[in-house]
C-alpha positions as CSV (number, residue, x, y, z in Angstrom):
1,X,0.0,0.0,0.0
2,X,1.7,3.7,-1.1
3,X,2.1,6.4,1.0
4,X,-0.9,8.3,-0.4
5,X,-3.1,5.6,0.1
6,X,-1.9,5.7,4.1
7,X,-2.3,9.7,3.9
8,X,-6.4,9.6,2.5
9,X,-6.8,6.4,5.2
10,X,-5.8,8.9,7.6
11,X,-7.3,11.7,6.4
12,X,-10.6,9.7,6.2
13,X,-10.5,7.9,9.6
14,X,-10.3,11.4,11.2
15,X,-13.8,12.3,9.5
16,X,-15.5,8.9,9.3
17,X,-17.8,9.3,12.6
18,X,-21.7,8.4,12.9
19,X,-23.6,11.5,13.3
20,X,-24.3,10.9,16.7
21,X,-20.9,10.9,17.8
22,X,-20.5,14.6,15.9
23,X,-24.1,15.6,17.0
24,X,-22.7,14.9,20.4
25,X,-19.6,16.9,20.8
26,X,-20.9,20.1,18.6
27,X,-23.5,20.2,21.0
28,X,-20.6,20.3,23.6
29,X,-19.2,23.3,22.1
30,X,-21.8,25.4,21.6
31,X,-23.3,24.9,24.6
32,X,-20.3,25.7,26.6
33,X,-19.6,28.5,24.3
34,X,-16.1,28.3,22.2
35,X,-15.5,31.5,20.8
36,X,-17.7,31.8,18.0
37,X,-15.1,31.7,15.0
38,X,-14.4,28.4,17.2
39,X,-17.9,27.0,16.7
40,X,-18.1,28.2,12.8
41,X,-14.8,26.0,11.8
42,X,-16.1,23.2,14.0
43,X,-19.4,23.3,12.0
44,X,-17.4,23.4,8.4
45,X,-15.4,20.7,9.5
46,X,-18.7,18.5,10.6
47,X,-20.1,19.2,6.6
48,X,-16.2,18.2,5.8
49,X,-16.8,14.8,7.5
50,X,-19.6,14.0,4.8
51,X,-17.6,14.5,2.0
52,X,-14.3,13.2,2.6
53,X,-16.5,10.3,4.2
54,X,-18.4,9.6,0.9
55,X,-14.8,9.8,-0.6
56,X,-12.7,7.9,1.0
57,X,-15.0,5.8,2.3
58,X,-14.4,2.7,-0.4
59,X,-11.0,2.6,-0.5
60,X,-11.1,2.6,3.0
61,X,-13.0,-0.2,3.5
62,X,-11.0,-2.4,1.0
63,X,-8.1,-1.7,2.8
64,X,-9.3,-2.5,6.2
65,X,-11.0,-5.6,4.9
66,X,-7.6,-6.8,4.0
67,X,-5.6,-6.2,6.8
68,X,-4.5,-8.4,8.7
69,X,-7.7,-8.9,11.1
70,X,-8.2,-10.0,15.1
71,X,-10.8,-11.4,17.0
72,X,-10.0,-8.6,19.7
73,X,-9.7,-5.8,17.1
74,X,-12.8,-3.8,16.3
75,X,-12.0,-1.6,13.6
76,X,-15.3,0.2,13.0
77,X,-15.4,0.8,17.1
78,X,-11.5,1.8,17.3
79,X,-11.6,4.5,14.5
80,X,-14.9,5.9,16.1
81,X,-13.6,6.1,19.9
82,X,-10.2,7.6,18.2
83,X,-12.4,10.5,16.4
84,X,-14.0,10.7,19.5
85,X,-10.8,11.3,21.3
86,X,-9.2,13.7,19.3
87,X,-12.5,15.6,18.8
88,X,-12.4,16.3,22.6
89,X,-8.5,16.1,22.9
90,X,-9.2,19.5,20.7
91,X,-11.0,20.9,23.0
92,X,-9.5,19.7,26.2
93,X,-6.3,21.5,24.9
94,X,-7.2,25.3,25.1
95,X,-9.4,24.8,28.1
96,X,-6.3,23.8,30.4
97,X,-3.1,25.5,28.7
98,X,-3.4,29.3,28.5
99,X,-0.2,28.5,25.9
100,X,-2.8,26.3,23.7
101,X,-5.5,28.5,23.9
102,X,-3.2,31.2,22.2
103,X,-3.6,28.8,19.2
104,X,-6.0,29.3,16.8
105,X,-8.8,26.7,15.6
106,X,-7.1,26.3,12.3
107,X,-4.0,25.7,13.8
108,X,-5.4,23.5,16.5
109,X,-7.6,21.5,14.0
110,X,-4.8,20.6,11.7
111,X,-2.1,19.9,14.5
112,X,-4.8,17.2,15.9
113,X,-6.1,15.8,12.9
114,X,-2.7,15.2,11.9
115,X,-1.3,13.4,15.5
116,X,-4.5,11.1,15.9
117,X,-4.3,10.1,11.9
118,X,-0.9,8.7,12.9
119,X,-1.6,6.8,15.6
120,X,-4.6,5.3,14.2
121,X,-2.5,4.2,11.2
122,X,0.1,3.3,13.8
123,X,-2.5,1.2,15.6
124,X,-4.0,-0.4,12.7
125,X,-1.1,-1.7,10.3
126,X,1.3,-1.9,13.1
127,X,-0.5,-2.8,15.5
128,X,-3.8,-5.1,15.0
129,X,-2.4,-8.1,15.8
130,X,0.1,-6.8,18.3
131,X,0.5,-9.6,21.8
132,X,-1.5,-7.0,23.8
133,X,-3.9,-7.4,21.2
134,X,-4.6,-10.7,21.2
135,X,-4.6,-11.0,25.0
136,X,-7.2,-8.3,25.2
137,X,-5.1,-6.1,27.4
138,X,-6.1,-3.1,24.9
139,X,-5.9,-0.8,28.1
140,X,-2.5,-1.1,28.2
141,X,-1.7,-1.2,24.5
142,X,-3.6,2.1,23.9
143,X,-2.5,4.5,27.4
144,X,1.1,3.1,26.0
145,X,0.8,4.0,22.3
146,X,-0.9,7.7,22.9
147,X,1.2,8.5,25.5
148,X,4.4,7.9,23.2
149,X,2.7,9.6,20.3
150,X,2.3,12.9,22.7
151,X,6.3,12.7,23.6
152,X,7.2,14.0,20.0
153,X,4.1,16.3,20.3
154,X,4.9,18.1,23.2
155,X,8.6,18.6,22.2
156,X,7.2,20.1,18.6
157,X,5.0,23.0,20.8
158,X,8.3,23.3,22.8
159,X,10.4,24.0,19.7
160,X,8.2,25.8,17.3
161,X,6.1,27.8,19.8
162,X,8.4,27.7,23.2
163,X,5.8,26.4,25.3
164,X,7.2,26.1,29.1
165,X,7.5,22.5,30.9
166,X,3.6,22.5,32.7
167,X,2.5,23.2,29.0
168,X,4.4,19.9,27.8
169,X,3.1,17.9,30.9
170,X,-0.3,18.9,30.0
171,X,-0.6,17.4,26.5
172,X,1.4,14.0,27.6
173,X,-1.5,13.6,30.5
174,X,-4.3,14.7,28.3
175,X,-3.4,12.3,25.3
176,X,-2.1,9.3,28.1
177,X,-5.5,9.7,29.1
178,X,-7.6,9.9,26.2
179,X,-5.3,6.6,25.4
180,X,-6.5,5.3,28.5
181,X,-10.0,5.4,28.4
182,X,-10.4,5.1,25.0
183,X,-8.5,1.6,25.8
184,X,-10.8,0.3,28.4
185,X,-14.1,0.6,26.3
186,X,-12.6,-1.4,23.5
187,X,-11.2,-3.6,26.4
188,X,-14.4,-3.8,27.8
189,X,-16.2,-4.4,24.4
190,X,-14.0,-6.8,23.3
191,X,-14.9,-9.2,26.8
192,X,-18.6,-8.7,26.0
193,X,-18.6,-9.6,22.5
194,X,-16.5,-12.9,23.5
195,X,-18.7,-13.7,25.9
196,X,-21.3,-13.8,23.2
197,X,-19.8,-15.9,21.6
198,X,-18.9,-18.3,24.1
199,X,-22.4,-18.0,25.0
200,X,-23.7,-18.5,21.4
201,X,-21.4,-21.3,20.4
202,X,-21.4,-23.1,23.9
203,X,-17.8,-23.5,23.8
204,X,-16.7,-22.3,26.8
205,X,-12.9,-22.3,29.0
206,X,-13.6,-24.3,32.5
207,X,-10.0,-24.1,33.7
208,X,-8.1,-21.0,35.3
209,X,-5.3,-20.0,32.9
210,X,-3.0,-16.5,32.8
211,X,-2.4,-14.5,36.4
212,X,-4.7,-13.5,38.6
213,X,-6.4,-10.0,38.3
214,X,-8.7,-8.7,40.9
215,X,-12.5,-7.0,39.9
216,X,-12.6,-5.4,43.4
217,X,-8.8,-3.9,42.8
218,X,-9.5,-3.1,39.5
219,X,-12.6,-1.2,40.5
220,X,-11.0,0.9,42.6
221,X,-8.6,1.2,40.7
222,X,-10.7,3.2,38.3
223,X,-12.5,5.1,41.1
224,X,-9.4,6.6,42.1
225,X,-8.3,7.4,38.7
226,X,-11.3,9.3,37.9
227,X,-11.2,11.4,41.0
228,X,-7.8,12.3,41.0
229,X,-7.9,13.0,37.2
230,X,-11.0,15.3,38.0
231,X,-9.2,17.2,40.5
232,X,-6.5,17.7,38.4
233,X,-7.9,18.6,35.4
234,X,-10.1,21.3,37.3
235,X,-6.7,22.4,38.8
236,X,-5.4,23.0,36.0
237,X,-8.1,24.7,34.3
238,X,-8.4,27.1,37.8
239,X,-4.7,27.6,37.3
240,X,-5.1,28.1,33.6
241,X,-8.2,30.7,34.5
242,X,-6.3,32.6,36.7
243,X,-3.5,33.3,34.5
244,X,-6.4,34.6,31.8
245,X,-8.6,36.4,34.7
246,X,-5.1,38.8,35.4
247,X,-4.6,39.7,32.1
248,X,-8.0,40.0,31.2
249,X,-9.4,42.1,34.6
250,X,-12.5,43.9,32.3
251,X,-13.7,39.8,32.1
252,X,-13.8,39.6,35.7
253,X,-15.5,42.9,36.7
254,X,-18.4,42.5,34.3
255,X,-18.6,38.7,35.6
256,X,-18.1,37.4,32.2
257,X,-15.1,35.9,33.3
258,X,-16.9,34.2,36.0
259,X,-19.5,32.4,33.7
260,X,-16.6,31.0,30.7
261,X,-14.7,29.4,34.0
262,X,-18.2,27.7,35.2
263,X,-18.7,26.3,31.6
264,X,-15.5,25.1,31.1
265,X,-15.5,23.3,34.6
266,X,-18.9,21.8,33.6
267,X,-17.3,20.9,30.1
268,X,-14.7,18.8,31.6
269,X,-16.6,17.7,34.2
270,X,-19.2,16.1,31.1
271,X,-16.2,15.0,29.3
272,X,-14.9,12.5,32.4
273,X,-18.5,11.6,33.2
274,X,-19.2,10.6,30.0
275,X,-16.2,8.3,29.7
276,X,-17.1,6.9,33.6
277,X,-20.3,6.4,32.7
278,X,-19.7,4.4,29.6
279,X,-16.7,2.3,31.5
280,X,-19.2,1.5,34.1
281,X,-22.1,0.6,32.2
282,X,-20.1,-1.5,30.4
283,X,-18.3,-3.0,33.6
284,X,-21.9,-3.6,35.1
285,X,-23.0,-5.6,31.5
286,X,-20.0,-7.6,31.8
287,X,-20.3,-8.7,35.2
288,X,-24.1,-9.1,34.4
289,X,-23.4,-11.4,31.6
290,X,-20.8,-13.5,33.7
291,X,-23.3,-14.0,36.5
292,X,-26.1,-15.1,34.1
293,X,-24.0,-17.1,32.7
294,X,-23.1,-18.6,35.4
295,X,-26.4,-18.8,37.3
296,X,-27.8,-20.5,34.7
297,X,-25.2,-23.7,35.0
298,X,-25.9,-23.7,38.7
299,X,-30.3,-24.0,37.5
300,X,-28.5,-27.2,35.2
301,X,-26.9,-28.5,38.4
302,X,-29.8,-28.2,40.6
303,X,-31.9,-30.0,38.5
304,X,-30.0,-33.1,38.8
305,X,-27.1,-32.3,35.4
306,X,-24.1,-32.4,37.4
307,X,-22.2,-32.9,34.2
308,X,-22.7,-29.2,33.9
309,X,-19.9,-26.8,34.8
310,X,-19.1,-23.3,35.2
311,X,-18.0,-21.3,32.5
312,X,-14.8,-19.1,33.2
313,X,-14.6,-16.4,31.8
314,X,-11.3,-14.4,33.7
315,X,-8.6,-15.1,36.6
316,X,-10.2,-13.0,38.5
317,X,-12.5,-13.4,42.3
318,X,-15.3,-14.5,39.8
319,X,-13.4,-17.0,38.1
320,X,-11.8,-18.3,41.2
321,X,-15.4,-18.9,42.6
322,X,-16.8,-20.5,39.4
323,X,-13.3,-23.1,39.6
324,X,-13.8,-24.0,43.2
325,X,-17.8,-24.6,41.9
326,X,-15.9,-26.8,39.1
327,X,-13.7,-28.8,41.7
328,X,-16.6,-29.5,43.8
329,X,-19.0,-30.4,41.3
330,X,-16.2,-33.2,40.2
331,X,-16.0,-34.5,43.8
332,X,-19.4,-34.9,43.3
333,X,-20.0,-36.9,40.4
334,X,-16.7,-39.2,41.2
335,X,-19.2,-39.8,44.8
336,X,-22.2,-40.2,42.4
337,X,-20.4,-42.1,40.0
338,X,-19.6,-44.7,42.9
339,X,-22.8,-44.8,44.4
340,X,-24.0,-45.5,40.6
341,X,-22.0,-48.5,40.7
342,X,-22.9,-49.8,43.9
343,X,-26.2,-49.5,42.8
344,X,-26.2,-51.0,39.6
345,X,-24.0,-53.8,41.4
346,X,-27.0,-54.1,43.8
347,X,-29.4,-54.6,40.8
348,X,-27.7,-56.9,39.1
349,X,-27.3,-59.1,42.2
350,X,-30.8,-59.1,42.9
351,X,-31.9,-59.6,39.5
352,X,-29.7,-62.3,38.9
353,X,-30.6,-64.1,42.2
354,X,-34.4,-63.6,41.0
355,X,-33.3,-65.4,37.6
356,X,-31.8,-67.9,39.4
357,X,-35.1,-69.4,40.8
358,X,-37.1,-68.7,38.0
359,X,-37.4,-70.3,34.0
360,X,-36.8,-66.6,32.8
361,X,-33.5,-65.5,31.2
362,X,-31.3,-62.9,31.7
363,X,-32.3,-61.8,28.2
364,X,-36.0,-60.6,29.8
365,X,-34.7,-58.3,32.0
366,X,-32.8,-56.3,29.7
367,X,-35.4,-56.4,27.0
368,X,-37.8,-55.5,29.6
369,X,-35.4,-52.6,31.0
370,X,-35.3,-51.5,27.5
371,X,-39.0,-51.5,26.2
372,X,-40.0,-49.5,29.4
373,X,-37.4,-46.9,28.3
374,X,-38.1,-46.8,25.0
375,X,-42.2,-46.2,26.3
376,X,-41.1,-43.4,28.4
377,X,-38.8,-41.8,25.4
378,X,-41.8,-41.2,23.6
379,X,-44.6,-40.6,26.0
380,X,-42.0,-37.8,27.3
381,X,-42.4,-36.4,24.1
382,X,-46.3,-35.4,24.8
383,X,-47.0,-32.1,26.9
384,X,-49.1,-34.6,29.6
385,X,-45.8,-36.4,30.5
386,X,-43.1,-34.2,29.3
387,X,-42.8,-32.6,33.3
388,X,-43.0,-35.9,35.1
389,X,-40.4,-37.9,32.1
390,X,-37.7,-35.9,32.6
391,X,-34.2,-37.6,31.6
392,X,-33.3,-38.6,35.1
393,X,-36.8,-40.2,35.5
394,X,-36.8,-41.6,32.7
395,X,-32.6,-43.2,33.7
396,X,-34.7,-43.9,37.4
397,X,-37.3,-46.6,35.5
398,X,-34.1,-48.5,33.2
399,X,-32.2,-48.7,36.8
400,X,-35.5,-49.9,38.3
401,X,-36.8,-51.8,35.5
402,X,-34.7,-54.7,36.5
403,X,-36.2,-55.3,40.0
404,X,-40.3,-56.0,38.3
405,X,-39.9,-59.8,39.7
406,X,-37.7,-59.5,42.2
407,X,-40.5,-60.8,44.8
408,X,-40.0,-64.1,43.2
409,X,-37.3,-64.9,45.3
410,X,-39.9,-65.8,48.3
411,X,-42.3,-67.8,46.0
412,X,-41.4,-71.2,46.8
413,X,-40.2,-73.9,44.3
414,X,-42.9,-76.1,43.6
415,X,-45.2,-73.4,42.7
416,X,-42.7,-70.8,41.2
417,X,-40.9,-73.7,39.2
418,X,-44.4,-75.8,38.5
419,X,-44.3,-76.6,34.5
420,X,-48.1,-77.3,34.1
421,X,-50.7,-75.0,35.0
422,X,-51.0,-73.4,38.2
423,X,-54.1,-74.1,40.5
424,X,-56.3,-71.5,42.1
425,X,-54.2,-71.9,45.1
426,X,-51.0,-71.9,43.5
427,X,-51.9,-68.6,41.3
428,X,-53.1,-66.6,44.7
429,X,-49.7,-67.6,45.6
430,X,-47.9,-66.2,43.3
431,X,-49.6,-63.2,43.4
432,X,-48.0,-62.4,46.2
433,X,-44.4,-62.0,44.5
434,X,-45.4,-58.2,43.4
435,X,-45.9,-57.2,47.6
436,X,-42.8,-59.6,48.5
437,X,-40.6,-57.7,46.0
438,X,-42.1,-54.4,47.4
439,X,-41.7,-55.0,51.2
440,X,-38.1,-56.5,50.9
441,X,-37.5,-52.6,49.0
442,X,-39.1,-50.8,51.6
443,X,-37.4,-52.7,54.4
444,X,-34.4,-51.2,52.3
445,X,-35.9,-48.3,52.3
446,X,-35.7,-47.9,56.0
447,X,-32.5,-49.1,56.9
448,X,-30.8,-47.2,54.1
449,X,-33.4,-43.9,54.0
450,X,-35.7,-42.4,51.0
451,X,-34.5,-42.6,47.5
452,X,-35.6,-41.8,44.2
453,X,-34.9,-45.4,42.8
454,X,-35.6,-47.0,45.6
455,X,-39.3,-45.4,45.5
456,X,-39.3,-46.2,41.9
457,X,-38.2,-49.6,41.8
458,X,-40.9,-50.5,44.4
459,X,-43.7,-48.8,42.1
460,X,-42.8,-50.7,39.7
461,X,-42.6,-54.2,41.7
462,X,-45.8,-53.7,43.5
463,X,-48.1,-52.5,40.4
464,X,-46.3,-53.9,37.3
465,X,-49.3,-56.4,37.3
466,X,-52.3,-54.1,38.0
467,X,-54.5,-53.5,35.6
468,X,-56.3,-50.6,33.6
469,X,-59.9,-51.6,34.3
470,X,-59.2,-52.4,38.4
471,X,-58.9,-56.1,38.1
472,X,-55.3,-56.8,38.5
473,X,-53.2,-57.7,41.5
474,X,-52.5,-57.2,44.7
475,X,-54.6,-54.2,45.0
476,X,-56.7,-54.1,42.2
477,X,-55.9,-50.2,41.3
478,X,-57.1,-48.9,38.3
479,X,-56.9,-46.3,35.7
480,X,-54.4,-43.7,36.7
481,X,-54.4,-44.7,40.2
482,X,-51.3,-47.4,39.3
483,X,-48.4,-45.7,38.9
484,X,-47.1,-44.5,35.1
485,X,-44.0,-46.4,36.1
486,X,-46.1,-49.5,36.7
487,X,-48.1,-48.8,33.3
488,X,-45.1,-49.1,30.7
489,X,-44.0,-52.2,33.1
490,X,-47.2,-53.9,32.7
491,X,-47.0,-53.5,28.9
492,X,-43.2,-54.6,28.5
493,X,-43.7,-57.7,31.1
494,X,-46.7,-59.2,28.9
495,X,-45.2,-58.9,25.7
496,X,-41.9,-59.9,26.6
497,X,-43.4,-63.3,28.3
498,X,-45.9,-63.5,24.9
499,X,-42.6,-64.1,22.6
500,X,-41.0,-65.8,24.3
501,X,-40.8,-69.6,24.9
502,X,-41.9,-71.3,28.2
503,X,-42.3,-74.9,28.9
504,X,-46.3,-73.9,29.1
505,X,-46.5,-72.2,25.4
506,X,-44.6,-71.7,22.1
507,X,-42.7,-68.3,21.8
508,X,-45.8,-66.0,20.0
509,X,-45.0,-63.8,16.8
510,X,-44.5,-59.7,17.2
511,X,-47.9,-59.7,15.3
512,X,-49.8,-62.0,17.2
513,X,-48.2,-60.3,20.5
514,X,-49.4,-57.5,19.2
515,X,-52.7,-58.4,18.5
516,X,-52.8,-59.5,21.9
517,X,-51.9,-56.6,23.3
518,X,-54.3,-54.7,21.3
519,X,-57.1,-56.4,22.6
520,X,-56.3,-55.8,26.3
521,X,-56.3,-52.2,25.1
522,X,-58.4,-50.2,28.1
523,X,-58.7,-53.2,30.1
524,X,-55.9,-54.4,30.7
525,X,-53.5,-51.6,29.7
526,X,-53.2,-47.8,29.6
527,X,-54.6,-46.6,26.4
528,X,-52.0,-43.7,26.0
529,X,-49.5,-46.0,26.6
530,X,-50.8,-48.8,24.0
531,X,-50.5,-45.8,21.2
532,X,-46.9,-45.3,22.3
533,X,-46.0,-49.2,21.9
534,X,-47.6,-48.8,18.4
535,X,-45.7,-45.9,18.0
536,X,-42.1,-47.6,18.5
537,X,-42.8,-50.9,17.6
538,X,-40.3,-51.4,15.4
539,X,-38.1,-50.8,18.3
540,X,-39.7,-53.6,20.2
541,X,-38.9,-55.4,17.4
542,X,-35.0,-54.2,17.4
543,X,-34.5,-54.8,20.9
544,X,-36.1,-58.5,20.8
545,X,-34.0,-59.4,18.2
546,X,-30.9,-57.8,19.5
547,X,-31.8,-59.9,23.0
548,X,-32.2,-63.1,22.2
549,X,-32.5,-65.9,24.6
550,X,-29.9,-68.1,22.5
551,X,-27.3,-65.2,22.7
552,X,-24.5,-65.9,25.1
């Protein structure tokens, strides 16, 4: 890129504001009254904008298109706050140096334009993908690069205008902190638009990396700045005043005098509020997002999703917190994961110990675990049951699902093992397994306190053999009195045991099981859970074949 492709960049980054911005700060002037030959060159400039804007304004975007681009560099947002900047920097100038004011606007105008064209073209093809840059620490990056671009400044009013030492001191702290502020918005803006995107992509950090920075410090921090940057500024413009008042004693007597040095107390008084106010409302949305964000893991958490964790979005006291959250929350499912096991270990026992005295396989259990799941999958799908079949329910009835029979273990042999029909004696008999299996789980139950499963597995061995119309057993519920977890059992139990072989009958057909089924539709089973079997069957079909009896 030439030289005078740099030079109209520069030229039209100095113009190229929204019309808000400008609207803003010629509002400033006038109302806290520049000299009117001030105001009138401030005005041309603002009609100056629009053209050179309309201009410049394509080959300005090609080249900033192709330069070399950050994810923490905001181009359209840096070029706007550095207008912004040198807009007031112009002003700022002749309201604190009596040696500036002596300038005139033309002078002043030029000088500035010129200085803040070359750091923005400093900052953008030197400096876009600078380390501070791609850390985020654009603070630092911009106090540092405007406080070395005022050094050559204030020796170039030393030489060509001989202004004294305070005059010098003035312009380095003025532009230092122009640097500075205009730094933490973008710093600022850049967190927020990362968290965003964290928050739009989902993909988040979860580990503490970099050093440690504190919010609290860092607020304070910024406090302090503010006041002591207030009081010196308004020190400096008193001093500044002053110097005018005595050589300008006619101002003073007609009170004149007295009314400029109000306004230009309340003009820099607006000019550091307005940047406060903007670093703090932007402080106050990050923080905002960051506890939302945050909150809204710990809502996942409490619900039972302990896989969740805390997004991390800083080393800082907030980070820190959500990491200890992190560490605990892995304690925790390591203990859950173990009590899983145990569990499941427990389940297994039983079941097989229930398998063990009966002519059923290990393959029923699983298919059975797996047809009640597949039930629940899709009746969850239905606003009736989509609150009660939540995911963790729904895990509660396959961990459960196992434990239907389990109250076969106190049926004695020659009726639970009997290969011809049972008699009336025999059948109220074993009609008794469904209570066994649910007293031996609430004895359980007491010894080892309430739980979920343990609540769910005995709903499901006491009612698994109740039926729709009240004429099932042990206590002949009906309807939705039997437990929806004793429904889908009911269901899966029946046509598991109608294909599959027993020494009393052949194994049935899905069809014929089906037909079966269909038949006990409202009598013997839930209606809304009938339309869900013939809603999945296929997947009754899957899981049969894939459980087989004859499969090691």
């Amino acid at each position: 890129m030439n030289c005078l492709t740099h030079l109209k960049i520069g030229v039209s980054f100095l113009f190229s504001v929204t019309h808000w911005n400008l609207a803003i700060e010629f509002e400033v002037f006038s109302l806290y009254s520049l000299q009117f030959d001030h105001w009138l060159y401030w005005s041309s400039a603002l009609k100056s904008v629009k053209n050179l804007e309309q201009y410049f304004q394509p080959q300005m975007d090609t080249d900033m298109s192709s330069s070399l681009q950050n994810a923490n560099y905001n181009v359209s947002l840096t070029l706007k706050l550095y207008i912004l900047a040198g807009v007031i920097f112009g002003a700022y100038a002749s309201r604190v140096c009596p040696f500036l004011e002596s300038l005139s606007s033309l002078e002043i105008f030029t000088q500035v334009s010129l200085i803040f064209s070359g750091v923005f073209l400093i900052r953008h093809f030197l400096l876009a993908n600078h380390t501070l840059v791609r850390e985020g620490r654009l603070a630092k990056l911009d106090s540092g690069l405007f406080f070395a671009a005022s050094i050559p400044v204030a020796f170039y009013y030393n030489l060509s205008y001989s202004f004294p030492l305070d005059s010098n001191l003035k312009v380095l702290f003025g532009m230092t902190l122009f640097g500075f502020f205009t730094g933490t918005i973008l710093q600022l803006t850049c967190k927020l638009a990362q968290m965003k995107m964290m928050n739009k992509t989902g993909e988040f950090d979860f580990k503490l990396a970099g050093q440690r920075s504190s919010l609290v410090s860092q607020m304070i921090w910024i406090v302090v700045l503010l006041l002591v940057t207030l009081s010196f500024m308004l020190t400096m413009v008193a001093v500044k005043d002053a110097f005018w008042l005595e050589h300008n004693p006619a101002r003073f007597i007609d009170g004149s005098g007295k009314v400029s040095i109000i306004k230009e107390f309340i003009f820099l008084s607006a000019v550091l509020a307005g940047y406060a106010i903007s670093i703090m409302v932007l402080w106050s949305k990050l923080i905002k997002g960051i506890l939302i964000s945050q909150e809204s893991s710990l809502e996942q958490v409490t619900q039972g999703n302990i896989n969740i964790r805390l997004p991390i979005f800083a080393y800082d006291e907030l980070g820190s917190m959500a990491s200890l959250t992190n560490n605990m929350l892995d304690s925790l499912q390591k203990a859950q994961s173990e009590v899983k096991t145990t569990r499941d270990v427990a389940i297994v026992s039983l079941s097989a110990l229930a398998e063990s005295r009966d002519n059923e396989t290990g393959a029923h259990i699983i298919r059975t675990q797996e047809y009640v799941k597949v039930l629940a999958e899709h009746l969850s799908l239905e606003s009736k049951y989509s609150d009660s079949l939540t995911p963790n329910y729904i895990e509660l009835l396959y961990k459960s699902a196992p434990l239907h029979d389990v109250g076969k273990v106190g049926i004695p042999d020659n009726v639970l093992l009997k290969p011809d029909k049972l008699t009336d004696d025999e059948f109220e008999i074993m009609k008794t397994h469904p209570q066994i299996g649910a007293d031996a789980l609430s004895t359980a139950e007491k010894q080892l306190g309430t739980s979920s499963f343990l609540r769910v597995a005995k709903e499901i061995s006491l009612t698994h053999h109740e039926k729709w119309n009240g004429r099932g057993y042990p206590n002949q519920l009906a309807g939705e009195d039997i437990p929806l977890s004793g429904r889908l059992m009911a269901l899966a139990d029946v046509y598991d045991a109608l294909i599959s072989k027993r020494v009393y009958k052949p194994a049935f057909s899905h069809d014929k099981a089906k037909q079966i089924i269909l038949e006990g539709d409202g009598s013997h089973f839930d209606p809304e859970v009938v339309k869900a079997f013939l809603a999945v069957e296929n997947e009754f079909v899957r899981i049969a074949s894939t459980y087989q009896d004859n499969k090691p």
